[in-house]
N, CA, C and O atoms as a CHARMM CRD file, in Angstrom:
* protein
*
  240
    1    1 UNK  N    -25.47800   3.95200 -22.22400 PROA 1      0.00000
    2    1 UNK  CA   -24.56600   4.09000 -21.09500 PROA 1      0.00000
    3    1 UNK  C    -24.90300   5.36200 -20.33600 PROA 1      0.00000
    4    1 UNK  O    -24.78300   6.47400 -20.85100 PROA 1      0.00000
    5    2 UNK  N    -25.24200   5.20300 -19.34900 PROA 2      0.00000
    6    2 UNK  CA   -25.80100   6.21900 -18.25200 PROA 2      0.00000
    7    2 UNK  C    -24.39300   7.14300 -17.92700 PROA 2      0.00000
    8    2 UNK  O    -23.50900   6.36800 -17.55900 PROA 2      0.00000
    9    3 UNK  N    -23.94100   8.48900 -17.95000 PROA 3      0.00000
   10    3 UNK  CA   -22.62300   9.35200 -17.73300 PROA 3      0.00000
   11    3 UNK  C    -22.79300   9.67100 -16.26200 PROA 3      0.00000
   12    3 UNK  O    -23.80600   9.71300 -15.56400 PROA 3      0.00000
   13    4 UNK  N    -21.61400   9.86800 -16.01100 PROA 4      0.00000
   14    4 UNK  CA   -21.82700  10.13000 -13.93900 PROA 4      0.00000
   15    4 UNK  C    -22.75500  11.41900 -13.95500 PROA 4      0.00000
   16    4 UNK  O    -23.09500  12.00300 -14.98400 PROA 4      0.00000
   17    5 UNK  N    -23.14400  11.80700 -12.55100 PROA 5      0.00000
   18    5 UNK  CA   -23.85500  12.91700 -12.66900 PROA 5      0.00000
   19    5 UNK  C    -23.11700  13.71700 -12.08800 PROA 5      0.00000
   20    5 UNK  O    -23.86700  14.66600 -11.86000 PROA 5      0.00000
   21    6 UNK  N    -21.68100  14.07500 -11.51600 PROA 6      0.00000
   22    6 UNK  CA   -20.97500  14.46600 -11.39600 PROA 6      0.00000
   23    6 UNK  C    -19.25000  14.81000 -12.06700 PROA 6      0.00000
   24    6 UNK  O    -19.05800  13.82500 -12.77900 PROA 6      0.00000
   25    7 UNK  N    -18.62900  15.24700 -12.11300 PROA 7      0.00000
   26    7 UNK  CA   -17.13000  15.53300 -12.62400 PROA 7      0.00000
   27    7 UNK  C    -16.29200  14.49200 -11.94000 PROA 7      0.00000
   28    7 UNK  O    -15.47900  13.72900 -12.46100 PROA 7      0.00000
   29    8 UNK  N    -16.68400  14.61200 -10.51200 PROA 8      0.00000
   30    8 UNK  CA   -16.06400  13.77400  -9.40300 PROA 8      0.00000
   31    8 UNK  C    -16.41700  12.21000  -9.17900 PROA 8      0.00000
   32    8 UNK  O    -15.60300  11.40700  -8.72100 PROA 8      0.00000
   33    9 UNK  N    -17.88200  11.85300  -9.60500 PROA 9      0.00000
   34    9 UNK  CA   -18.30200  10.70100  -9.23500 PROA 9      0.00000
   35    9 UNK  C    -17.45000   9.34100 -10.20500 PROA 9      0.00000
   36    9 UNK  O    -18.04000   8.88900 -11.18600 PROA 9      0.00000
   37   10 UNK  N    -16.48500   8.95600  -9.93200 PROA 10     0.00000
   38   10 UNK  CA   -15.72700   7.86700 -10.37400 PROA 10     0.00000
   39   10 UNK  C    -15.63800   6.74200 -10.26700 PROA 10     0.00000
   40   10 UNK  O    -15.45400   6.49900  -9.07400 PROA 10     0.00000
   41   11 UNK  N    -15.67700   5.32700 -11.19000 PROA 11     0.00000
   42   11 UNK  CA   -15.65900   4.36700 -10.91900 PROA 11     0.00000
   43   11 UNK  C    -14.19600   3.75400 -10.13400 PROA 11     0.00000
   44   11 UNK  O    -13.16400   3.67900 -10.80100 PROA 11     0.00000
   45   12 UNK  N    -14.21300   3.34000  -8.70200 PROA 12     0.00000
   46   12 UNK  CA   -13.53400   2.60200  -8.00300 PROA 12     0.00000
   47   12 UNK  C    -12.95700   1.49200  -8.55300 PROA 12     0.00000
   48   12 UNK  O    -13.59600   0.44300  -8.46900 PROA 12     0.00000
   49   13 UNK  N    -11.78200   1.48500  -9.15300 PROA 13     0.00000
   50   13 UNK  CA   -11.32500   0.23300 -10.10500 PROA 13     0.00000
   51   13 UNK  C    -11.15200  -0.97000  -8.98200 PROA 13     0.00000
   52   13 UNK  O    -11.59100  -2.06800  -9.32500 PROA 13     0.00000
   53   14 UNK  N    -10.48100  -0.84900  -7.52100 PROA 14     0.00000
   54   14 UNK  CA   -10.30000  -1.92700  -6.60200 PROA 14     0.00000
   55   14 UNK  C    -11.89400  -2.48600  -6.03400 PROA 14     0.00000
   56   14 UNK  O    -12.16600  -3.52300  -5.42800 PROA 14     0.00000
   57   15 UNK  N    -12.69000  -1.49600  -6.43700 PROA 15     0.00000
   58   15 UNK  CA   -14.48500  -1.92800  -6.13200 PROA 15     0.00000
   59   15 UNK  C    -14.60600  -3.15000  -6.74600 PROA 15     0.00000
   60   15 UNK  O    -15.03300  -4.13500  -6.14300 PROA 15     0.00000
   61   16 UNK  N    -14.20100  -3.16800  -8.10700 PROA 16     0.00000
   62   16 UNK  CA   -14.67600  -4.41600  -9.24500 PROA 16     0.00000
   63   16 UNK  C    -13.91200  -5.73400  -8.93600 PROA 16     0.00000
   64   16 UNK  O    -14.21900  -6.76000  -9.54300 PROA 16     0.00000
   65   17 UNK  N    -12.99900  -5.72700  -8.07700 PROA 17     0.00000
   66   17 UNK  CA   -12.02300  -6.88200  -8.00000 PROA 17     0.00000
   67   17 UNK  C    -12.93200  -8.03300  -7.14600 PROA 17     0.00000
   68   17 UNK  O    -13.41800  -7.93500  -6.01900 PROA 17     0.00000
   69   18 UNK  N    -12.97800  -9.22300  -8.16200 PROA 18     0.00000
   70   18 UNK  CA   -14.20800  -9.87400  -6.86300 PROA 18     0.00000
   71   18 UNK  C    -12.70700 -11.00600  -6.02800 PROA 18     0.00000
   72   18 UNK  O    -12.88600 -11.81000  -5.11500 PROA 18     0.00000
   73   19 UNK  N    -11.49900 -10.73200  -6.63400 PROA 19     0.00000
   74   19 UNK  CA   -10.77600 -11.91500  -5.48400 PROA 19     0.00000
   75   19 UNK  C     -9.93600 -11.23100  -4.29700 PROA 19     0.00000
   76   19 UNK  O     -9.09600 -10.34600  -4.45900 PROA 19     0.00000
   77   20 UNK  N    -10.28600 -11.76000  -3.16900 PROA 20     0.00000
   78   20 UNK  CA    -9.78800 -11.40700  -1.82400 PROA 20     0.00000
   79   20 UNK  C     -8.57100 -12.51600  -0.96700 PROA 20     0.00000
   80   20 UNK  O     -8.68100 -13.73600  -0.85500 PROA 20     0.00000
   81   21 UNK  N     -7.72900 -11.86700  -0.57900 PROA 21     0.00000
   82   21 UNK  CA    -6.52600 -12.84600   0.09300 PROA 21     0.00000
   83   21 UNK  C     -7.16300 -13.38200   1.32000 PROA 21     0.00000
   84   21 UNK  O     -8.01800 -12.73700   1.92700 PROA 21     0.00000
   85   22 UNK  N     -6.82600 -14.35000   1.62500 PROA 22     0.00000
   86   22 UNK  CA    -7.35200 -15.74400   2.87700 PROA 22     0.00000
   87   22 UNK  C     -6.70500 -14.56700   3.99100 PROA 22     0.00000
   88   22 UNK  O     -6.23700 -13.48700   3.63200 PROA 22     0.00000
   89   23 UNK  N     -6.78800 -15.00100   5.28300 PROA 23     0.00000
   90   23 UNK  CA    -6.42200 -14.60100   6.51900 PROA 23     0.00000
   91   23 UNK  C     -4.91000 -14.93200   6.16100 PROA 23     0.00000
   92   23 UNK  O     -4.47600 -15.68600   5.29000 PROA 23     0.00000
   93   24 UNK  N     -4.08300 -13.97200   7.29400 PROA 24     0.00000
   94   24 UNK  CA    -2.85200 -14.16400   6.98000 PROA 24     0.00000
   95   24 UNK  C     -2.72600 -14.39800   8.75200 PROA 24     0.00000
   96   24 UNK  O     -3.61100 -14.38000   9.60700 PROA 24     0.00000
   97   25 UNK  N     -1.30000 -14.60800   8.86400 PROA 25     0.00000
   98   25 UNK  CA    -0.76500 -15.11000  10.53900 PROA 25     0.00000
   99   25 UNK  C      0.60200 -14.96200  10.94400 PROA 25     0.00000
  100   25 UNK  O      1.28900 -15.15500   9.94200 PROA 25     0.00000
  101   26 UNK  N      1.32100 -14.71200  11.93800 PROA 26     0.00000
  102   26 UNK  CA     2.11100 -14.43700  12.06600 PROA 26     0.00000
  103   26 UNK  C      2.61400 -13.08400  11.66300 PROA 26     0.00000
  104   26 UNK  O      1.71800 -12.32300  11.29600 PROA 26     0.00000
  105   27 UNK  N      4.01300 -12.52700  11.64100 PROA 27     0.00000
  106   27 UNK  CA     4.50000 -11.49500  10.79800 PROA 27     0.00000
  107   27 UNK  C      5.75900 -11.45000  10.42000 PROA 27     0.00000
  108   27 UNK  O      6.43900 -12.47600  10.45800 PROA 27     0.00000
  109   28 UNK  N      6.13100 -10.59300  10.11300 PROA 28     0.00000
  110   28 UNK  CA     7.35300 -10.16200   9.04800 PROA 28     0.00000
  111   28 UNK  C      7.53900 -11.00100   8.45600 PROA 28     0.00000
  112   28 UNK  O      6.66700 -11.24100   7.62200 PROA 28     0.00000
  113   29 UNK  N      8.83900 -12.01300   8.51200 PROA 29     0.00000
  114   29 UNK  CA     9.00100 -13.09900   7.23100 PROA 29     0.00000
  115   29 UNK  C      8.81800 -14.27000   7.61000 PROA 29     0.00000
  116   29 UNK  O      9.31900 -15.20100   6.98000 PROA 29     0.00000
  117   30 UNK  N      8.06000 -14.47200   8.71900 PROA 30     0.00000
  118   30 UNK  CA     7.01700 -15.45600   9.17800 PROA 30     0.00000
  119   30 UNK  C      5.67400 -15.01000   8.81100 PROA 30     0.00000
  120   30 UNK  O      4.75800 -15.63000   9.35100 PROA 30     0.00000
  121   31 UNK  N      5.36800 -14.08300   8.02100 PROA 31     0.00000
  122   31 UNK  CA     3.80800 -13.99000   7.43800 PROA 31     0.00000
  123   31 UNK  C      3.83400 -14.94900   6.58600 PROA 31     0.00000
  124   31 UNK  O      4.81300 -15.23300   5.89600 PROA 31     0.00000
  125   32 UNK  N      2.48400 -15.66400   6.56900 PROA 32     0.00000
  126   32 UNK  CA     1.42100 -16.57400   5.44900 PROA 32     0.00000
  127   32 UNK  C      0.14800 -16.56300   5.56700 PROA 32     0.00000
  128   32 UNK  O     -0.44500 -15.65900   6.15700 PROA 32     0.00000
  129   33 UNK  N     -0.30700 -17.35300   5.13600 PROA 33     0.00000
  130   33 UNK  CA    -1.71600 -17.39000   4.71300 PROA 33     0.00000
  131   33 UNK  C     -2.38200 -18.64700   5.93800 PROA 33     0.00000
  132   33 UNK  O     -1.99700 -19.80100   6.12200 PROA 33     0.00000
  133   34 UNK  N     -3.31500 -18.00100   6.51200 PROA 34     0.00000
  134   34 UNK  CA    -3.14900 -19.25200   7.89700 PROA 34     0.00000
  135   34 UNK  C     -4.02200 -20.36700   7.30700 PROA 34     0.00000
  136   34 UNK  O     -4.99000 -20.02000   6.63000 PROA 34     0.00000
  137   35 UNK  N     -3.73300 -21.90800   7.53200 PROA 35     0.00000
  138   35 UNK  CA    -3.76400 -23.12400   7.00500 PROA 35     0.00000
  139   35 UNK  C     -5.51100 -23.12100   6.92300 PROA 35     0.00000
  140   35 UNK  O     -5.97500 -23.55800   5.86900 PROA 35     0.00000
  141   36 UNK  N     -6.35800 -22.71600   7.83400 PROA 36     0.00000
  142   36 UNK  CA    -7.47200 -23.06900   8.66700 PROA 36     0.00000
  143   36 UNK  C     -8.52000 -21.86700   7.23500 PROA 36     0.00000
  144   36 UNK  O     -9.68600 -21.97000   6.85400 PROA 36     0.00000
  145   37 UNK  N     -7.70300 -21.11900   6.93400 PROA 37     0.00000
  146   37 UNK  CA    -8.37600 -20.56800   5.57500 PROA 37     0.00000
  147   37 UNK  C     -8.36200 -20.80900   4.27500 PROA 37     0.00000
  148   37 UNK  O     -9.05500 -20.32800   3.37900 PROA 37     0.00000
  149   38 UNK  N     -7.22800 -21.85900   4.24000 PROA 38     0.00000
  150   38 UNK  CA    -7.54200 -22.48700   2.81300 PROA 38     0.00000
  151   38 UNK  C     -8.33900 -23.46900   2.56700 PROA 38     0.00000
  152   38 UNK  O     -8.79800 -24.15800   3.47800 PROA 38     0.00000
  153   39 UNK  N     -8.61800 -23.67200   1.28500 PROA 39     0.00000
  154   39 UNK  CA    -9.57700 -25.06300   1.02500 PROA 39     0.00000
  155   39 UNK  C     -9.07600 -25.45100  -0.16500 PROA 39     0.00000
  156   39 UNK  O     -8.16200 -24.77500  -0.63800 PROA 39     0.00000
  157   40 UNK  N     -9.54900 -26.56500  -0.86000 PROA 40     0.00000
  158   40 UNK  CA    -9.30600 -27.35900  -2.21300 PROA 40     0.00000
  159   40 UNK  C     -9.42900 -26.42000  -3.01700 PROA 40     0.00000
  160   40 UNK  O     -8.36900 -26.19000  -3.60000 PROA 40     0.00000
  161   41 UNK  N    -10.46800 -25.60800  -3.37900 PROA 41     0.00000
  162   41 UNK  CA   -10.72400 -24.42400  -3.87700 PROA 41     0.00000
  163   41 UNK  C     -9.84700 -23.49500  -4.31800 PROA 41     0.00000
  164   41 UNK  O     -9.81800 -23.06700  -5.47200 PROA 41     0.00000
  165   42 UNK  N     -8.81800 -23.02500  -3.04800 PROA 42     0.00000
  166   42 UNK  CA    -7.35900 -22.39400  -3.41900 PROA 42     0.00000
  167   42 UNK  C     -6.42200 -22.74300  -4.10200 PROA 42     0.00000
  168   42 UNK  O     -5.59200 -22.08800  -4.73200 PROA 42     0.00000
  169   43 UNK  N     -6.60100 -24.04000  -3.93900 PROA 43     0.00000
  170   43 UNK  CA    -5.03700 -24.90400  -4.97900 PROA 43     0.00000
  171   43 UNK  C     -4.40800 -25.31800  -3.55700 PROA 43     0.00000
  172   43 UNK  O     -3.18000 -25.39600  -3.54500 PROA 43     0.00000
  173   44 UNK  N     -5.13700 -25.61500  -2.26700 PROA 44     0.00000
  174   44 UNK  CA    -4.58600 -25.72200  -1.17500 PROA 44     0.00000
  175   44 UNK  C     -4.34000 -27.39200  -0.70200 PROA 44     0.00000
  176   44 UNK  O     -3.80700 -27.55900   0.39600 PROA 44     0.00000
  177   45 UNK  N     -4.74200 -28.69300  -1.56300 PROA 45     0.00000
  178   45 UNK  CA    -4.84300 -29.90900  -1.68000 PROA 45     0.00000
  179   45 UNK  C     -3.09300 -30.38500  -1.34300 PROA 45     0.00000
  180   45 UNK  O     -2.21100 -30.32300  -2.20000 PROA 45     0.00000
  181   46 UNK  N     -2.93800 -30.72800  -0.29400 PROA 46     0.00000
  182   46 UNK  CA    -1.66100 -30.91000   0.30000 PROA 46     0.00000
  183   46 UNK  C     -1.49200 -32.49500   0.62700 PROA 46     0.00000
  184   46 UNK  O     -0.61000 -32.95100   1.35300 PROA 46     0.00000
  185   47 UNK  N     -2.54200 -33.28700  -0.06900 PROA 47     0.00000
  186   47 UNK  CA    -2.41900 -34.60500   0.26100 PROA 47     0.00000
  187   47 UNK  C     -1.43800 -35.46200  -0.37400 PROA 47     0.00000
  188   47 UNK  O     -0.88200 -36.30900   0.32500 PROA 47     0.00000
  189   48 UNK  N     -1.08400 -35.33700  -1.87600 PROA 48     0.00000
  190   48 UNK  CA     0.08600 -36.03100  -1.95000 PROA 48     0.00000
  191   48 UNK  C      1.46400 -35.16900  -1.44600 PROA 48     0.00000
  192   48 UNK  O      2.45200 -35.80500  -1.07800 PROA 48     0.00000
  193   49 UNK  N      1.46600 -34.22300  -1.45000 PROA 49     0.00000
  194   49 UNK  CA     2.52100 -33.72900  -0.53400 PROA 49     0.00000
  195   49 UNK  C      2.90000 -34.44200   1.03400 PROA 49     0.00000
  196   49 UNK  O      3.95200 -34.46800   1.67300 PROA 49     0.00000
  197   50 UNK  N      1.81100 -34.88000   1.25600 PROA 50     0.00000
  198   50 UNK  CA     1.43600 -36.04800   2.71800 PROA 50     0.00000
  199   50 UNK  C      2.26200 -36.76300   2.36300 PROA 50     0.00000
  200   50 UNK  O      3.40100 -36.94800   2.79100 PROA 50     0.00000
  201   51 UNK  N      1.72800 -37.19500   1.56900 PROA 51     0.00000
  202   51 UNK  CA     2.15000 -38.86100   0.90100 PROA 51     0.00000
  203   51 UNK  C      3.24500 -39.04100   0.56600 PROA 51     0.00000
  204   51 UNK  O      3.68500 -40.16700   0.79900 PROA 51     0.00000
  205   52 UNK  N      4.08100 -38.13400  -0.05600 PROA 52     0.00000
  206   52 UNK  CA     5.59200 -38.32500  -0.21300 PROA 52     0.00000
  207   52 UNK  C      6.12900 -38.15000   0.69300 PROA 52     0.00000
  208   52 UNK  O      6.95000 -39.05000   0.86400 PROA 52     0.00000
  209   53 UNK  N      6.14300 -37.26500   1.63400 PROA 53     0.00000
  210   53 UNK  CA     6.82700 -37.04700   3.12300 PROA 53     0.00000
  211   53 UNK  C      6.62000 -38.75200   3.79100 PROA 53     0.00000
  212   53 UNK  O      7.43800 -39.61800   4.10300 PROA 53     0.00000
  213   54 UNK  N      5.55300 -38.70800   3.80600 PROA 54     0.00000
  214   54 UNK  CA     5.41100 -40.38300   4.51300 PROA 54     0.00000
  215   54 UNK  C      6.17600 -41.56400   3.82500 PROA 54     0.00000
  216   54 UNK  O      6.86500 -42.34100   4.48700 PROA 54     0.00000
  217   55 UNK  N      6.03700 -41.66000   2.55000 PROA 55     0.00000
  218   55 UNK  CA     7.16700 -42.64900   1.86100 PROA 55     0.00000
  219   55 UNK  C      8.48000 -42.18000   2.04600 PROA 55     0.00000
  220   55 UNK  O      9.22600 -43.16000   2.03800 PROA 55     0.00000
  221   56 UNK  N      9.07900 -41.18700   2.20100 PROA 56     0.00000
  222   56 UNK  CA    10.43300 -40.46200   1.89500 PROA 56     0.00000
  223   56 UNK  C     10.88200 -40.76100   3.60600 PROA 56     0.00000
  224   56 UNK  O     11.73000 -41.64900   3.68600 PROA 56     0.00000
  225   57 UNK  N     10.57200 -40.33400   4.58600 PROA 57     0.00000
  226   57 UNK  CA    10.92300 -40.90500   6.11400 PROA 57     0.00000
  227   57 UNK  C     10.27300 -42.25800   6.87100 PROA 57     0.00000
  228   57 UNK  O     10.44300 -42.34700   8.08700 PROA 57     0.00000
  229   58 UNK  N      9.69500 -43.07900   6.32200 PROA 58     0.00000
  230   58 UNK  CA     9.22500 -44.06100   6.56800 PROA 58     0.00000
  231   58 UNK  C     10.57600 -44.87300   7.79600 PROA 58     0.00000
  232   58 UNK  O     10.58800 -45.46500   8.87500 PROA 58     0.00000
  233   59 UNK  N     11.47400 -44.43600   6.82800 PROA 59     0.00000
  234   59 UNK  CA    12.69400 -45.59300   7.39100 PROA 59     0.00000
  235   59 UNK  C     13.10900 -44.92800   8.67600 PROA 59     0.00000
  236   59 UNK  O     13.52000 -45.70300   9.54000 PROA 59     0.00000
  237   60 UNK  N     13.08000 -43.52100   9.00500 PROA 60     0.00000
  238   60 UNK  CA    13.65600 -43.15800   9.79100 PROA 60     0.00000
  239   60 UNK  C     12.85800 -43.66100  11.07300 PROA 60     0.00000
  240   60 UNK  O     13.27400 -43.39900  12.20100 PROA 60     0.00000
């Protein structure tokens, strides 16, 4: 293990973080995460959520 070559030279703990938040939109308690930056990837799969809205007002 190589030691810093300084007293001062410190490892950046927020350096190592490899996950980053999507674009956000709007503000105050209208902030989110804007739609056009998520993907399947996120947990962002909103299709049966579709699908029940569409069976659930069908009648209306």
């Amino acid at each position: 293990m190589k030691a810093f070559d300084d007293d001062f030279a410190e490892a950046d703990p927020l350096a190592a973080g490899a996950a980053a938040l999507p674009d956000l939109q709007g503000e105050g308690c209208l902030l989110r995460f804007s739609p056009q930056a998520l993907n399947e990837q996120m947990g962002a799969d909103f299709s049966a959520a579709a699908d029940t809205r569409t069976e659930l007002f069908e009648d209306d």
